[in-house]
MDTraj code that builds the backbone (N, CA, C; nanometers):
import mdtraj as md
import numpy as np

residues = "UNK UNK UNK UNK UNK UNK UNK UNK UNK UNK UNK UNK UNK UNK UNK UNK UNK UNK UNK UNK UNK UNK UNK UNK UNK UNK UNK UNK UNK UNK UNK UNK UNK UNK UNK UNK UNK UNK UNK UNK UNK UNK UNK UNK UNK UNK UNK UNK UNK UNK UNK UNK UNK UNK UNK UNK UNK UNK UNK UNK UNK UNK UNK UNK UNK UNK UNK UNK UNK UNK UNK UNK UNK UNK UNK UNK UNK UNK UNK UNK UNK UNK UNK UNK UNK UNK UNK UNK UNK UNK UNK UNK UNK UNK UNK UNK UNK UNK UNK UNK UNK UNK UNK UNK UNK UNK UNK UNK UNK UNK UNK UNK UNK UNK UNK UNK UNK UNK UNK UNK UNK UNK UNK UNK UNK UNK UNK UNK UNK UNK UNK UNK UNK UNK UNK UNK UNK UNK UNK".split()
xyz = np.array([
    [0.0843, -0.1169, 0.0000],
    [0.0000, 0.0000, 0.0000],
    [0.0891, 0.1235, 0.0000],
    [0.0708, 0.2224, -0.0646],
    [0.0919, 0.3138, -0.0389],
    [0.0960, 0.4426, 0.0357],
    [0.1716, 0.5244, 0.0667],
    [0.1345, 0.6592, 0.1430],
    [0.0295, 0.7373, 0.0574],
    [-0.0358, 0.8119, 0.1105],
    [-0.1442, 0.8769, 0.0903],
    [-0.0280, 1.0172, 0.0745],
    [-0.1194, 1.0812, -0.0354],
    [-0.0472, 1.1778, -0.0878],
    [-0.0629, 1.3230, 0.0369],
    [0.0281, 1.4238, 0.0597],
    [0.0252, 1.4761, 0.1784],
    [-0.0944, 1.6010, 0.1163],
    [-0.1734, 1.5823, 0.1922],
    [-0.3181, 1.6852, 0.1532],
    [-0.2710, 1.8558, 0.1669],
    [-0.3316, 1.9564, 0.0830],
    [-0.2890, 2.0731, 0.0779],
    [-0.3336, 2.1284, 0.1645],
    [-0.4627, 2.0926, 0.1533],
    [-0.5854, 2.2136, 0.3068],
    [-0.5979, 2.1194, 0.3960],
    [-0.5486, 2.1268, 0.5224],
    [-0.6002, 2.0067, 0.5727],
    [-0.7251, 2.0641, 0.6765],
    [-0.8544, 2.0118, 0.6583],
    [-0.9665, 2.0076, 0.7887],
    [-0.9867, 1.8881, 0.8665],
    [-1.0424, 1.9008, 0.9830],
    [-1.0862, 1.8165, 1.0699],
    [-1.1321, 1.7096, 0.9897],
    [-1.2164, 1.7140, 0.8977],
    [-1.2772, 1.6186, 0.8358],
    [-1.1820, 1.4840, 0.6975],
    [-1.0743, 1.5497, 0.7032],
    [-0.9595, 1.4523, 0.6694],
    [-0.9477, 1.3904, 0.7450],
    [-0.9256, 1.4111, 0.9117],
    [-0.9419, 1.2619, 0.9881],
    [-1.0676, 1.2762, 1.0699],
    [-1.1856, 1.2273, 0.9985],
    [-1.2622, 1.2057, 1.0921],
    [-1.2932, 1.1678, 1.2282],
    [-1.2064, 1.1106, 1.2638],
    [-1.2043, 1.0067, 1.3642],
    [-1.0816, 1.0607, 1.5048],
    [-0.9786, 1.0752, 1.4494],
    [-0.8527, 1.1424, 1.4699],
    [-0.7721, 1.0642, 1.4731],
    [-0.6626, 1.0834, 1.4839],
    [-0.5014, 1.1292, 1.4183],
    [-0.4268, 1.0345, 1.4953],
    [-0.2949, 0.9379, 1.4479],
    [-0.2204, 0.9347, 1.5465],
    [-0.0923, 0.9667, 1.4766],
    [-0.0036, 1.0477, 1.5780],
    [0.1669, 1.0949, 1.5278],
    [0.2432, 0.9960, 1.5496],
    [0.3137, 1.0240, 1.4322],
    [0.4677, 0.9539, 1.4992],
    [0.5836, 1.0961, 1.4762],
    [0.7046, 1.0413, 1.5508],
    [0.7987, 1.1288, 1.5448],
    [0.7871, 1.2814, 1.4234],
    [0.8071, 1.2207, 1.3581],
    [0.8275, 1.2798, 1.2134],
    [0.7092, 1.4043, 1.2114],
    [0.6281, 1.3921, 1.2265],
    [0.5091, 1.5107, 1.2869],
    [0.5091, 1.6229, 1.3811],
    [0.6056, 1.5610, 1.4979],
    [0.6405, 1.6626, 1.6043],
    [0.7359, 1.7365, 1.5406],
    [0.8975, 1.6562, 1.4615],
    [0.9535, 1.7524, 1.3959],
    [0.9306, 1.8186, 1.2856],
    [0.8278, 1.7975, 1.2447],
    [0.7494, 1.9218, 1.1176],
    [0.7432, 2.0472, 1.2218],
    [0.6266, 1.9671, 1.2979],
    [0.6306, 2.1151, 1.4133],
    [0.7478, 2.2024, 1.4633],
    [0.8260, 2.1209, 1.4744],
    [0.9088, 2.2203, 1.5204],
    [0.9696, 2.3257, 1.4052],
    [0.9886, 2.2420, 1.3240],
    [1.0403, 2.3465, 1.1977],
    [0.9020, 2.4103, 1.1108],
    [0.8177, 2.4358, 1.2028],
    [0.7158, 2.5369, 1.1485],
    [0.6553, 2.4934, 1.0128],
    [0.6525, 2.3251, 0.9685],
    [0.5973, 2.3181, 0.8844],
    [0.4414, 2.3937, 0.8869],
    [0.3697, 2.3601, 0.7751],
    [0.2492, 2.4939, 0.7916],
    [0.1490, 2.3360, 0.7646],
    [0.1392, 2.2469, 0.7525],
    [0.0674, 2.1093, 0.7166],
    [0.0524, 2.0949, 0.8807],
    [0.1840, 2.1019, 0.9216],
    [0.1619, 2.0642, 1.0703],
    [0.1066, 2.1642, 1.1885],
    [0.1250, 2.3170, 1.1334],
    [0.1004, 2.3689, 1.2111],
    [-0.0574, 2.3696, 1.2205],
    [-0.1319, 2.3652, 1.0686],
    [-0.2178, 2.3793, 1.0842],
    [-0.3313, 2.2216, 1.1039],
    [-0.2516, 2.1405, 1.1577],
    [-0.2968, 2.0045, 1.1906],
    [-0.3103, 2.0539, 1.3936],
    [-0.1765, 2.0932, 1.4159],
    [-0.1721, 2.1142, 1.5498],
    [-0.2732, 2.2065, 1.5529],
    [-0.3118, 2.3338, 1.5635],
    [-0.4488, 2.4114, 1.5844],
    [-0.5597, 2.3725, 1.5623],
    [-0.6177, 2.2362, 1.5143],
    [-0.7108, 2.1717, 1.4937],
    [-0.7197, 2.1172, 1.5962],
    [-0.6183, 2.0393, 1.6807],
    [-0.6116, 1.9932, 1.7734],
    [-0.6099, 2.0359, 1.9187],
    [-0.5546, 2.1991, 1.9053],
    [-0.5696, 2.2600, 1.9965],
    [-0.7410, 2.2834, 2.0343],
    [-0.7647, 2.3229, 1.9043],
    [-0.9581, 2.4067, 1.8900],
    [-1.0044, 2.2846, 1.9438],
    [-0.9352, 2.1429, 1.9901],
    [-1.0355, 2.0112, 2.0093],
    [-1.0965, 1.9782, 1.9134],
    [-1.0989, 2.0368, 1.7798],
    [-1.1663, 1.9944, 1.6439],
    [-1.1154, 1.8368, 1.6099],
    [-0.9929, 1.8328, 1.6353],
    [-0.9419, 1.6617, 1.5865],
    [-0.8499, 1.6181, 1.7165],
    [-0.8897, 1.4679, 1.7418],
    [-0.8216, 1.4170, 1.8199],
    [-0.7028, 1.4111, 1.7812],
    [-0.5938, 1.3429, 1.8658],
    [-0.4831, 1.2805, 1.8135],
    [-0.4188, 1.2111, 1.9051],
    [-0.3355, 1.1073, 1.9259],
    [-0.2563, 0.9995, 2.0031],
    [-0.1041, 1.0071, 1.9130],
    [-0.0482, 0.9846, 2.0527],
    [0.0913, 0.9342, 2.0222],
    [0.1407, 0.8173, 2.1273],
    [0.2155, 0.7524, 2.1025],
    [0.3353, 0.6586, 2.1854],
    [0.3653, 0.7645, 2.2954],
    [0.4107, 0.7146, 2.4084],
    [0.5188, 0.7765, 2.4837],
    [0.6908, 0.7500, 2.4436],
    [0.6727, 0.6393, 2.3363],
    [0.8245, 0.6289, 2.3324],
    [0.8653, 0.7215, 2.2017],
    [0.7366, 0.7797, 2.1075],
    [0.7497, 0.9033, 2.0300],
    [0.8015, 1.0504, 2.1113],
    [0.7807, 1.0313, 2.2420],
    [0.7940, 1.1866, 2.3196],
    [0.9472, 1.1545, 2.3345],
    [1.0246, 1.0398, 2.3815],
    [1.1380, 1.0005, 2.3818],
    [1.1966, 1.0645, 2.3282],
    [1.1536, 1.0437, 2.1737],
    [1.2359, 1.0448, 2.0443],
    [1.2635, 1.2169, 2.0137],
    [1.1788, 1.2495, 2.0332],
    [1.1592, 1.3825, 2.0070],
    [1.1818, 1.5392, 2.0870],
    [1.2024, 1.4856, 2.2651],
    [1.1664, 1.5663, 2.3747],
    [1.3512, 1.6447, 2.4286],
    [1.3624, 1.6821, 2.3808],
    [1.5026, 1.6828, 2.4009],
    [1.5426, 1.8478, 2.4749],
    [1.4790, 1.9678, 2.4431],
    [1.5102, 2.0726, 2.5290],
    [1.4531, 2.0933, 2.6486],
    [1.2822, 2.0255, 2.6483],
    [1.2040, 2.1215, 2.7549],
    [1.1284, 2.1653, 2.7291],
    [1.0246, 2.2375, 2.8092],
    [0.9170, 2.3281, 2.7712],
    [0.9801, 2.4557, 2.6936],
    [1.0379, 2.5171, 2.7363],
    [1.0554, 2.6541, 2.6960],
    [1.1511, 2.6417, 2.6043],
    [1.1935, 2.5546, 2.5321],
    [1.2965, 2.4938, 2.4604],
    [1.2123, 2.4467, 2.3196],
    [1.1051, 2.3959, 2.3628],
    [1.0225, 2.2995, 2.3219],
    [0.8957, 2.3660, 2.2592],
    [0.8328, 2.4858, 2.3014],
    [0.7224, 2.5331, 2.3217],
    [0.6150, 2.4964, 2.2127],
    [0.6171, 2.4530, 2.0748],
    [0.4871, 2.4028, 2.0479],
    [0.5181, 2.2431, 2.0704],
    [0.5489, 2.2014, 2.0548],
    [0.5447, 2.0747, 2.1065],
    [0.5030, 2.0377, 2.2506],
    [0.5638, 2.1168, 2.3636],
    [0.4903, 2.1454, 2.4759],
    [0.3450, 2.1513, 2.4749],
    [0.3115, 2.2363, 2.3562],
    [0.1857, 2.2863, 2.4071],
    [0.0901, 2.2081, 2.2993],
    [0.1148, 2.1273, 2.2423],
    [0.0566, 1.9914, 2.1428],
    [0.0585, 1.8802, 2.2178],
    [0.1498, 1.8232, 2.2941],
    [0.1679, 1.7451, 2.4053],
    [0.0547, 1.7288, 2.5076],
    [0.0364, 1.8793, 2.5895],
    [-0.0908, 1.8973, 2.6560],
    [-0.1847, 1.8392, 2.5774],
    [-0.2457, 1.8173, 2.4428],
    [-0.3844, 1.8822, 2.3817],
    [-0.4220, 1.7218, 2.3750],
    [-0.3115, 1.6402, 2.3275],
    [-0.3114, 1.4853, 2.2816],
    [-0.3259, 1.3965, 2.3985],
    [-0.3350, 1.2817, 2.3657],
    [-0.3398, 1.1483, 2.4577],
    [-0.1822, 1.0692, 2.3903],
    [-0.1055, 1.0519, 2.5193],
    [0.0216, 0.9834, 2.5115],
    [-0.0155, 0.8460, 2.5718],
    [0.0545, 0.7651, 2.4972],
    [0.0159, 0.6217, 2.5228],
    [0.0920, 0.5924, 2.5548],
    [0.1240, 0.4683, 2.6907],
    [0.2618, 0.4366, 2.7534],
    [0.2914, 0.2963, 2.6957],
    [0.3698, 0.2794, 2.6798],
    [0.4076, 0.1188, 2.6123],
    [0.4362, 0.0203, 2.7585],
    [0.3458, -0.0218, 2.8279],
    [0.3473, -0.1008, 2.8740],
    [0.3972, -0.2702, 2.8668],
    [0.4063, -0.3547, 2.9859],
    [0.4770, -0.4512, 2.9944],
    [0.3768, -0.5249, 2.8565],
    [0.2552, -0.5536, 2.8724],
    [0.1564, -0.6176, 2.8022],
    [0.1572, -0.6173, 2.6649],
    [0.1983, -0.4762, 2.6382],
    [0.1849, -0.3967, 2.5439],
    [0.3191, -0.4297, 2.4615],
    [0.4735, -0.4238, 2.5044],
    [0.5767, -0.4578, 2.4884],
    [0.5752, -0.6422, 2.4356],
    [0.5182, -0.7107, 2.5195],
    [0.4877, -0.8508, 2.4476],
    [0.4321, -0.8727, 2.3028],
    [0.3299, -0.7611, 2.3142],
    [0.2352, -0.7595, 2.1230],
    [0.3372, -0.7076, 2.0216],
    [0.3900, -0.6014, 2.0976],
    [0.4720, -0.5667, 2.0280],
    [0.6564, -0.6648, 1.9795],
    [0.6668, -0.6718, 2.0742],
    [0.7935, -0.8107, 2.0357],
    [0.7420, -0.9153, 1.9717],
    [0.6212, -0.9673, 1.9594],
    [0.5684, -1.0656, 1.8476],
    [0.5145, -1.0347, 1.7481],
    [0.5042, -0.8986, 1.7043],
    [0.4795, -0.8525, 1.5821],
    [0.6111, -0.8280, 1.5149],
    [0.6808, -0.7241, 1.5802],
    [0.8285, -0.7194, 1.5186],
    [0.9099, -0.8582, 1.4738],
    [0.8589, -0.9472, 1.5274],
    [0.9450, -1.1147, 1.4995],
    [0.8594, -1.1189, 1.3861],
    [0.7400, -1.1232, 1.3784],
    [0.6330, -1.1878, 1.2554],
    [0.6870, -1.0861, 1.1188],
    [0.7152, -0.9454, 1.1605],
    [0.6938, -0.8703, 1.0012],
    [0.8666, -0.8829, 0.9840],
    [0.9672, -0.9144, 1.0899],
    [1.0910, -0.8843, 1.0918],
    [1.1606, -0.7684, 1.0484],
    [1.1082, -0.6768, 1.1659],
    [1.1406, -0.5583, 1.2091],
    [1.2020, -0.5219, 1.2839],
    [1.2114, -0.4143, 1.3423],
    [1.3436, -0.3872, 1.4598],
    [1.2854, -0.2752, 1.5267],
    [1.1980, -0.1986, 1.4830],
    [1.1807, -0.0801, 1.5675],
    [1.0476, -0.0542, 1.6965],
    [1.0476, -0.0933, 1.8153],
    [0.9755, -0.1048, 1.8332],
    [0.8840, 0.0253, 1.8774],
    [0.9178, 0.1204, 1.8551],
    [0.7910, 0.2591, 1.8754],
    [0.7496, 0.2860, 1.7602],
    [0.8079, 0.2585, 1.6595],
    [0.7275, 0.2414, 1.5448],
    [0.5943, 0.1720, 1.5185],
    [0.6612, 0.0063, 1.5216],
    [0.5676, -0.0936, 1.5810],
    [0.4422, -0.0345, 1.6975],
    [0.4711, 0.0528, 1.7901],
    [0.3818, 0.0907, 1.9005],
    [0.2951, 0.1896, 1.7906],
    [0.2993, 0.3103, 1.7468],
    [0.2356, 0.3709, 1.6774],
    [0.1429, 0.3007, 1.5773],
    [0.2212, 0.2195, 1.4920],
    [0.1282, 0.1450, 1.3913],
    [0.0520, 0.0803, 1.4706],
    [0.0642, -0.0218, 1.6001],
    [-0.0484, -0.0914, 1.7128],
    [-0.1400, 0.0224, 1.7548],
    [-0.1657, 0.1309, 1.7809],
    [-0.1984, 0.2437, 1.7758],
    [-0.2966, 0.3119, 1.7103],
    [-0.2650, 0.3407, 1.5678],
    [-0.3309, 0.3049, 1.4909],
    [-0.4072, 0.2433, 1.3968],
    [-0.3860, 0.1161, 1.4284],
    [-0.4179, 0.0195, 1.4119],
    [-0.5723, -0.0301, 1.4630],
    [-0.5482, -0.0525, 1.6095],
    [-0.6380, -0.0463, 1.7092],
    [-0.7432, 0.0715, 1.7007],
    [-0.7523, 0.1716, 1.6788],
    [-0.8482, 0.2542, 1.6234],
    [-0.9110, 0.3022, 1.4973],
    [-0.7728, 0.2650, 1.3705],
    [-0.8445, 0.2556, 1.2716],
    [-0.8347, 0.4046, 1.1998],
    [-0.7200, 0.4474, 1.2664],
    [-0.6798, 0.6228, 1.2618],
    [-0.6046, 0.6350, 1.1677],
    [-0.5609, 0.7181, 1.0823],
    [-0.4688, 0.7268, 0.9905],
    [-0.3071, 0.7782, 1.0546],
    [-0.2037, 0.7866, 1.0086],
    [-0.1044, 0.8053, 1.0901],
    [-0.0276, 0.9014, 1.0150],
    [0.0292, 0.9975, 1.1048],
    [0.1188, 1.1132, 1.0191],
    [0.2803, 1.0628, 1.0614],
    [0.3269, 1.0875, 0.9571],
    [0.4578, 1.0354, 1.0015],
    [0.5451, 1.1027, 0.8799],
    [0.6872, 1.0530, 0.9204],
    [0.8129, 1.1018, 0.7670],
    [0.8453, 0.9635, 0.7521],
    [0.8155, 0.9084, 0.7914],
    [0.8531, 0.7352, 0.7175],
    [0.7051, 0.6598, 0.7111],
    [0.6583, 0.6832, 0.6312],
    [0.5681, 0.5784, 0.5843],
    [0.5821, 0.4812, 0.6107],
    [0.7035, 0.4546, 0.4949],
    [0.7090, 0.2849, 0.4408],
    [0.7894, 0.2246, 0.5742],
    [0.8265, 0.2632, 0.6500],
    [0.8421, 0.1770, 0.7962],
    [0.7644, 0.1216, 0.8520],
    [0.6247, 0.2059, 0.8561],
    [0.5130, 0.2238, 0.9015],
    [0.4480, 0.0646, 0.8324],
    [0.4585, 0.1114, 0.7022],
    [0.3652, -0.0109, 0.6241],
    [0.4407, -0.1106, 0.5926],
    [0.5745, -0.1039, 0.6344],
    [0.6468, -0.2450, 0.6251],
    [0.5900, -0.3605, 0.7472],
    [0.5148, -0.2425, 0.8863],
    [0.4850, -0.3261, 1.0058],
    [0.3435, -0.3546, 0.9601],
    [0.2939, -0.2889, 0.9572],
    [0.0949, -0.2890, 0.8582],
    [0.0568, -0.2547, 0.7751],
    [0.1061, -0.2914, 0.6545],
    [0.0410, -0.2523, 0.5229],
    [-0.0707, -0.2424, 0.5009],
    [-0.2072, -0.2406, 0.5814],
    [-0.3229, -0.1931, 0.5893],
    [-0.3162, -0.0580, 0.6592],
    [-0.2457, 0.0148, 0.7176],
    [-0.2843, 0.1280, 0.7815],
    [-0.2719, 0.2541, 0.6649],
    [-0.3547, 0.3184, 0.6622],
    [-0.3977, 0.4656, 0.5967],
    [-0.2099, 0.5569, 0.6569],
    [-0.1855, 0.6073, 0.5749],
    [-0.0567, 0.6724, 0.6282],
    [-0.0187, 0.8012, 0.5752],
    [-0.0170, 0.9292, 0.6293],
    [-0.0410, 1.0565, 0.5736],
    [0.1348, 1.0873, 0.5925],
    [0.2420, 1.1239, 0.4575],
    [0.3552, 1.1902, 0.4946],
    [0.3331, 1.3332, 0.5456],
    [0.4675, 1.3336, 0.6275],
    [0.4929, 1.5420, 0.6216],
    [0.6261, 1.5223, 0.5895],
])
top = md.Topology()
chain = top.add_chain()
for i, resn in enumerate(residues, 1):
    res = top.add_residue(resn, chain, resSeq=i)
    for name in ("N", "CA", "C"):
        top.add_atom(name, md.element.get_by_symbol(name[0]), res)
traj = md.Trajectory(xyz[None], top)
């Protein structure tokens, strides 16, 4: 499957449902992409949900709030998902089945997966190397 081509206008109603990030989304944000910025103010207005991993905040969290500040303040708006012990098992037997290696990747695609959300990311095809059924929006 392919990535879904990256939409010009984006509204709430591109993800109906809402959103889940991976890495690659937070750093749009930071570099002021305008796809992302105007994904994040959707999310702020509560117009669109969105989820991430906690092991995406990992990846990404590196100054601080005031270091950090839209990401800080996108952080607040979302639901962070913790990769739990349980959670870490699905995930180590999926990564063996698709023979993969990454496992917050793997967590995001379980993620979206489980809800049926489309996923923003800068690696797609990582994404759909773990679920080639998931909907996958580049930035």
């Amino acid at each position: 499957m392919k990535a879904a081509r990256r939409p010009h206008v984006v509204d709430a109603a591109d993800f109906p449902e809402g959103l889940v990030l991976d890495s690659g989304a937070f750093i749009a944000l930071e570099r002021r992409d305008r796809l992302m910025a105007a994904i994040a103010k959707h999310v702020a207005e509560q117009r669109l949900k969105a989820v991430t991993s906690a092991g995406v905040v990992a990846e990404v969290w590196r100054g601080g709030e005031r270091a950090q500040v839209p990401l800080a303040i996108l952080l607040r708006r979302i639901k962070v998902l913790d990769l739990t012990h349980g959670v870490a098992k699905v995930l180590g037997r999926l990564l063996a089945e698709v023979r993969t290696r990454d496992p917050i990747d793997a967590h995001v695609a379980l993620l979206a997966h489980e809800r049926g959300w489309p996923v923003l990311t800068s690696d797609p095809d990582d994404l759909l190397a773990i679920d080639s059924s998931l909907l996958v929006h580049a930035i």
